[in-house]
C-alpha positions in Angstrom: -5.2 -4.7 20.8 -8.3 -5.5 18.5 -8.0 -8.5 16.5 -8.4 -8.4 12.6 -11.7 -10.7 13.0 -12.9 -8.1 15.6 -12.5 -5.0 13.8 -14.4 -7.2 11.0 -17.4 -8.1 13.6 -17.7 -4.3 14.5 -17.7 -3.8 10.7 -20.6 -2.3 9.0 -21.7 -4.3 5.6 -19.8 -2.8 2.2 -23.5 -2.0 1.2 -24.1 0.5 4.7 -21.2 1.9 4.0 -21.6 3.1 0.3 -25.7 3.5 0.8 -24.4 6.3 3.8 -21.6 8.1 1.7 -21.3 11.9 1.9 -18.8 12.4 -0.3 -17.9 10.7 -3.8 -21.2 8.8 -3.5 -22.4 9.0 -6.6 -19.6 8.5 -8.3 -19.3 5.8 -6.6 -22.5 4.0 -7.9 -21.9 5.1 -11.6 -18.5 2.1 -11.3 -21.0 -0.1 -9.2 -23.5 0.1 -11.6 -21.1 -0.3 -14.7 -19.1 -3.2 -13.5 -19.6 -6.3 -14.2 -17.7 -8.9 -13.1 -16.3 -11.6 -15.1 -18.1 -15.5 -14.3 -15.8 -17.2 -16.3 -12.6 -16.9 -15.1 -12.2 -19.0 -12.5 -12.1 -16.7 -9.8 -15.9 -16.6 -8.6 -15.7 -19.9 -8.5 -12.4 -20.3 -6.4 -13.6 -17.2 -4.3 -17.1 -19.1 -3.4 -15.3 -22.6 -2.4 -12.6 -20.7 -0.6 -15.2 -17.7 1.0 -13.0 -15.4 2.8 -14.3 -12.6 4.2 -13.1 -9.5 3.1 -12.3 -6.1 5.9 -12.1 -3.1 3.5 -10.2 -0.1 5.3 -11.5 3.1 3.5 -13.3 6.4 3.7 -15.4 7.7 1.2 -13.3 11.2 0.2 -10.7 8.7 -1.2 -10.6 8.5 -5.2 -9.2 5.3 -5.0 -12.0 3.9 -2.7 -14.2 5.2 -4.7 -12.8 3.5 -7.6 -12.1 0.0 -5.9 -14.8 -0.5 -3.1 -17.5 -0.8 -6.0 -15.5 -3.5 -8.3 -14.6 -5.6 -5.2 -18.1 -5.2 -3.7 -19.4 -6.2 -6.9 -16.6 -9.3 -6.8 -18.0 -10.0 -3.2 -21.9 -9.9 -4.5 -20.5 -12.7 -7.2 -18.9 -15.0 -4.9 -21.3 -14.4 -2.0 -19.0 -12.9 -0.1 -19.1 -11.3 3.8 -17.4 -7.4 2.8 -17.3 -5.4 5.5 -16.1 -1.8 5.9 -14.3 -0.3 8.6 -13.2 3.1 8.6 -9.4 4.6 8.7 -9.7 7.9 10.2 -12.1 5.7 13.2 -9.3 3.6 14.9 -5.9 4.3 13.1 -4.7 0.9 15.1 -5.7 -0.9 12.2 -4.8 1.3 9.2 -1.3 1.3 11.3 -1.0 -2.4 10.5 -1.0 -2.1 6.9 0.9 0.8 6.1 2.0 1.5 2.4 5.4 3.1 2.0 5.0 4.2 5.8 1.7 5.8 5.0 -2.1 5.7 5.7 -2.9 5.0 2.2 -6.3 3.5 1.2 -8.4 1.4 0.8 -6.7 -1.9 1.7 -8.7 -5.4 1.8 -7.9 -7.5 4.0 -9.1 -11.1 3.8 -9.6 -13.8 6.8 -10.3 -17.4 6.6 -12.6 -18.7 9.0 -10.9 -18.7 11.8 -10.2 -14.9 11.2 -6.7 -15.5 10.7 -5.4 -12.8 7.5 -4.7 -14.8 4.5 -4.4 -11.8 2.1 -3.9 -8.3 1.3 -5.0 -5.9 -1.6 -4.8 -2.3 -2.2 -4.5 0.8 -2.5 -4.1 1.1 -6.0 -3.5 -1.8 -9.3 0.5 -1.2 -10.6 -0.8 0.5 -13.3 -2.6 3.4 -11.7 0.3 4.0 -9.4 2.6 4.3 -12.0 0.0 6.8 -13.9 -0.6 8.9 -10.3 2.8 8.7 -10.1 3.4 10.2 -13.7 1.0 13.0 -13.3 2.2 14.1 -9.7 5.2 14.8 -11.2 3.7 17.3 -13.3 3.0 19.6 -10.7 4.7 22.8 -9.4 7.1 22.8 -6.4 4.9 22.4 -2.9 6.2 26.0 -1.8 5.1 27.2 -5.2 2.2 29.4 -4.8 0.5 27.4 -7.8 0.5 23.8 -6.0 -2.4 23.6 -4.0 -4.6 24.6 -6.8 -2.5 22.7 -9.0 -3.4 19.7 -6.8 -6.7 20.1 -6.9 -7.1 19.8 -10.3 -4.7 16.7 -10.5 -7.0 14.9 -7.9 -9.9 16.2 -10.1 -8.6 14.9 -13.0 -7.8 11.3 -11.6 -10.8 10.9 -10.0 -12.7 11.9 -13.3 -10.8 9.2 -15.0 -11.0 6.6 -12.2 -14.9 7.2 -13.0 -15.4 6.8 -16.5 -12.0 4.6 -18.0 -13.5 1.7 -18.0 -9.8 0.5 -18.2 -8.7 1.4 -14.9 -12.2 -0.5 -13.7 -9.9 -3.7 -15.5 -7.0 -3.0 -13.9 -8.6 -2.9 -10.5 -10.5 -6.6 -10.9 -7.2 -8.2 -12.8 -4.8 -7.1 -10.0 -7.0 -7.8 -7.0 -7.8 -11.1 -9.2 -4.0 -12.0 -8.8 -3.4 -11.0 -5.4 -6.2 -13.1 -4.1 -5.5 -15.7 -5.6 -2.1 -16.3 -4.5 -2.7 -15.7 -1.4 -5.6 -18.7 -1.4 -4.0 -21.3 -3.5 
């Protein structure tokens, strides 16, 4: 069984992975390109003396990956940061590791010290967008309602259209991955 540290020497660099997207791509680059992160906090700094490297478990038809793998690339950038990208659908071993609820649910960060031992975990989603997914999936129809697939597109649309542009959500994504990470390096 691979190692944590080996799936993250196989890894391809955060930047490969978003400059090869297919899907979600663009999107992608609009929060990458709008995000700036925050230099006086504390965190950069902590991040640089610290310098974990972070394994990002994604795929790019995910609206959450689309929404997180930009603001914690950009976090990476700040701190100087090794980000690599692995992904789920590749080698479910890993993704196995780090299930959420008991599912495949991306993306999740994982961050190893130097000795490639896993000091941390983040992801899928900040509270405050689960709850909000959470909220709107109950809107829908009953799955054996003919309505529901269409229904669920238009849901996922939705969401992904406000992951995009609610500069909000960007804030909720670098507070909560802010916290994690720093409890689990202190």
């Amino acid at each position: 069984m691979k190692t944590e540290q080996q799936y993250f020497n196989d890894a391809i660099s955060i930047q490969q992975y978003m400059d090869h997207m297919t899907t979600l791509k663009e999107e992608s680059f609009r929060i990458y390109d709008g995000f700036e992160v925050s230099l006086n906090d504390g965190f950069i700094e902590l991040l640089k003396n610290k310098q974990p490297k972070i394994l990002t478990i994604t795929e790019d038809w995910c609206g959450d990956a689309m929404l997180n793998n930009p603001i914690i690339r950009r976090v990476a950038e700040a701190a100087e940061l090794d980000m690599r990208a692995v992904l789920r659908d590749a080698d479910t071993d890993l993704i196995d590791r780090y299930l959420t609820n008991g599912g495949r649910a991306i993306p999740v960060y994982i961050l190893l010290d130097d000795a490639g031992q896993v000091v941390g975990k983040w992801g899928p989603r900040a509270p405050e967008l689960q709850e909000l997914v959470v909220s709107k999936r109950a809107t829908l129809p009953d799955k054996e309602d003919p309505t529901f697939e269409d229904a669920q597109k238009a849901l996922y649309a939705e969401i992904r259209e406000e992951n995009m542009t609610n500069k909000s959500y960007w804030t909720y994504v670098y507070e909560d991955f802010k916290k994690q990470v720093k409890a689990a390096l202190q």
